[in-house]
C-alpha positions in Angstrom: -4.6 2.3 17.4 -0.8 1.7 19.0 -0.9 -2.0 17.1 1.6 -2.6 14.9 0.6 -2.3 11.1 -3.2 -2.0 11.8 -5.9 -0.4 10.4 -10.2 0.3 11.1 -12.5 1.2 8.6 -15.9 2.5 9.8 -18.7 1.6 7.4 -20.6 5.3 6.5 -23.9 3.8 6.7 -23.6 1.9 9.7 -20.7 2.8 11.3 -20.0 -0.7 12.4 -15.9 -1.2 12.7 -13.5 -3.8 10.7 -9.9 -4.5 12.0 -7.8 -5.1 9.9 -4.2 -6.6 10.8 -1.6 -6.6 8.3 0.0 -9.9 8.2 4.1 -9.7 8.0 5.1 -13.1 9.6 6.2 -14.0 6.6 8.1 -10.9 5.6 11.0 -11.1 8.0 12.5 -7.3 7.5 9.2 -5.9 8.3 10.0 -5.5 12.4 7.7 -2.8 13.5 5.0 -0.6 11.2 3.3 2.6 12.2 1.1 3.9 9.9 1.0 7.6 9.7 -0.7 8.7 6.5 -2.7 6.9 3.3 -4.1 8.2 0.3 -6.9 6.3 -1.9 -6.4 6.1 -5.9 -8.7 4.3 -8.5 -6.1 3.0 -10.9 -8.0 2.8 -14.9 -7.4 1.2 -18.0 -3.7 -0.5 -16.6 -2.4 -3.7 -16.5 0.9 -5.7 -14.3 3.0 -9.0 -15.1 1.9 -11.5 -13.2 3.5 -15.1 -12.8 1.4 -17.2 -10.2 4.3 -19.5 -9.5 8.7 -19.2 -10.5 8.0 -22.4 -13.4 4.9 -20.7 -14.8 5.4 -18.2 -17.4 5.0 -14.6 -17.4 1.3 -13.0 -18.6 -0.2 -9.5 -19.0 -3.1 -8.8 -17.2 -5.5 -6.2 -18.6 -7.2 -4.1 -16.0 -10.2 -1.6 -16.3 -10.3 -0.7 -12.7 -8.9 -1.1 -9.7 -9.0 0.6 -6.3 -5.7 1.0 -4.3 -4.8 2.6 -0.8 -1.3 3.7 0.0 0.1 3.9 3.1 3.3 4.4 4.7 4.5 3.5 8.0 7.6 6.1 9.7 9.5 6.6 12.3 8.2 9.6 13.4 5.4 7.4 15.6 7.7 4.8 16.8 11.9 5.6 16.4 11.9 1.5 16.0 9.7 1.4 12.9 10.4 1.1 9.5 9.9 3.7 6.9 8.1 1.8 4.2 5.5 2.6 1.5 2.2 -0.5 1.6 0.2 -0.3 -1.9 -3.3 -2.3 -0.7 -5.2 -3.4 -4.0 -9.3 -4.1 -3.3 -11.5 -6.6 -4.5 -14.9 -4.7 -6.3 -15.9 -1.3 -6.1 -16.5 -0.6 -2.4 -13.1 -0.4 -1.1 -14.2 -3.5 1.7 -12.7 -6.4 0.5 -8.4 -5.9 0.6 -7.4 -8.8 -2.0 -3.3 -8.3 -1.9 -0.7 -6.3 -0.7 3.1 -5.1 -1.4 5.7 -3.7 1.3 8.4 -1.2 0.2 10.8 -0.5 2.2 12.0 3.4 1.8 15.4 3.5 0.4 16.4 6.0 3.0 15.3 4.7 6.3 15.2 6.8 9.7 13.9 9.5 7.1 10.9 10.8 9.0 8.5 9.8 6.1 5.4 12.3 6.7 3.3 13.0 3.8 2.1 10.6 0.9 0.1 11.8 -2.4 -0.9 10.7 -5.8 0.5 12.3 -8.6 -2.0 11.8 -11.5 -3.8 14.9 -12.8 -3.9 15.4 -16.7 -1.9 12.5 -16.8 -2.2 8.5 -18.2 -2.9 5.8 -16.3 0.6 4.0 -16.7 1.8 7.3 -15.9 0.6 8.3 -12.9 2.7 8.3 -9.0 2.9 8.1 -5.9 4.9 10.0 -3.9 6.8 10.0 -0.1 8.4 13.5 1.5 10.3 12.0 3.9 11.2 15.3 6.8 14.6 14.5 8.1 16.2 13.6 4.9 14.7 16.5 3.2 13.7 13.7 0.6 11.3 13.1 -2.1 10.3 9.0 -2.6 8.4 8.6 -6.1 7.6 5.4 -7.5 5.0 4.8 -10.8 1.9 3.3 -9.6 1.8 0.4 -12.3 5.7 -0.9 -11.0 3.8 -1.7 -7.7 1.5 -3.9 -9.3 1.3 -7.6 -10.3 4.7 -9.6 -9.1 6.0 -9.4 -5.6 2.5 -8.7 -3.9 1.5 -10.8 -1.1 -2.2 -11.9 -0.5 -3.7 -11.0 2.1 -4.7 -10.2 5.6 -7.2 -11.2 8.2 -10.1 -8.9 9.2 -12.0 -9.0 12.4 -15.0 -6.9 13.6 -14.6 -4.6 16.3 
């Protein structure tokens, strides 16, 4: 695509096109992402702390299902980008509607991130990861899914037809 933190999903039926543009006006340390790799994960049975405003209090929300996409952005497309891990979380059950987002940046930057997989097999929900090789650093970037849920996601994006 060469746009910065953009993606297109092509509908298998029809094989009409969606843009979507990642909003990050508001995120000022996001200056440029190139996405280089995503991996898809239905999350079940979890639930995240969510607080829908700093003088509300705290509550657990119970989840049966939800679908995420993971994607990071790296250097390796654009030496000015950042090296940053995006959890997407989906409205419903056809991976269509994005609902919110969460940006995090890589604790080593100018790392090469290349490769992104989920880490879940034989294990729990609350259990399972995802996980970054970053090449230059000779790295390994793991996070738990359920710590990239609830608090600290931003809603989201605007979607055009191509």
């Amino acid at each position: 695509l060469g746009a910065n933190g953009c993606l297109v999903r092509v509908d298998p039926s029809t094989k009409e096109r969606t843009l979507y543009e990642i909003s990050t006006e508001n995120i000022d340390w996001i200056k440029k992402q190139r996405i280089i790799h995503l991996a898809f994960h239905t999350i079940k049975s979890t639930w995240f702390v969510w607080r829908p405003t700093k003088d509300d209090p705290y509550k657990r929300i119970v989840i049966e299902e939800m679908h995420c996409m993971f994607v990071i952005s790296s250097n390796l497309v654009d030496d000015e980008a950042l090296n940053m891990l995006t959890v997407y979380g989906f409205w419903g059950d056809d991976w269509i509607e994005p609902l919110w987002y969460r940006c995090i940046p890589l604790p080593t930057q100018d790392c090469s991130c290349h490769r992104i997989a989920i880490v879940d097999e034989g294990l729990r929900p609350d259990e399972h990861s995802v996980v970054v090789t970053c090449l230059h650093s000779s790295k390994l970037f793991q996070v738990k899914v359920q710590n990239l849920l609830g608090s600290g996601s931003s809603t989201l994006l605007s979607m055009k037809e191509l």
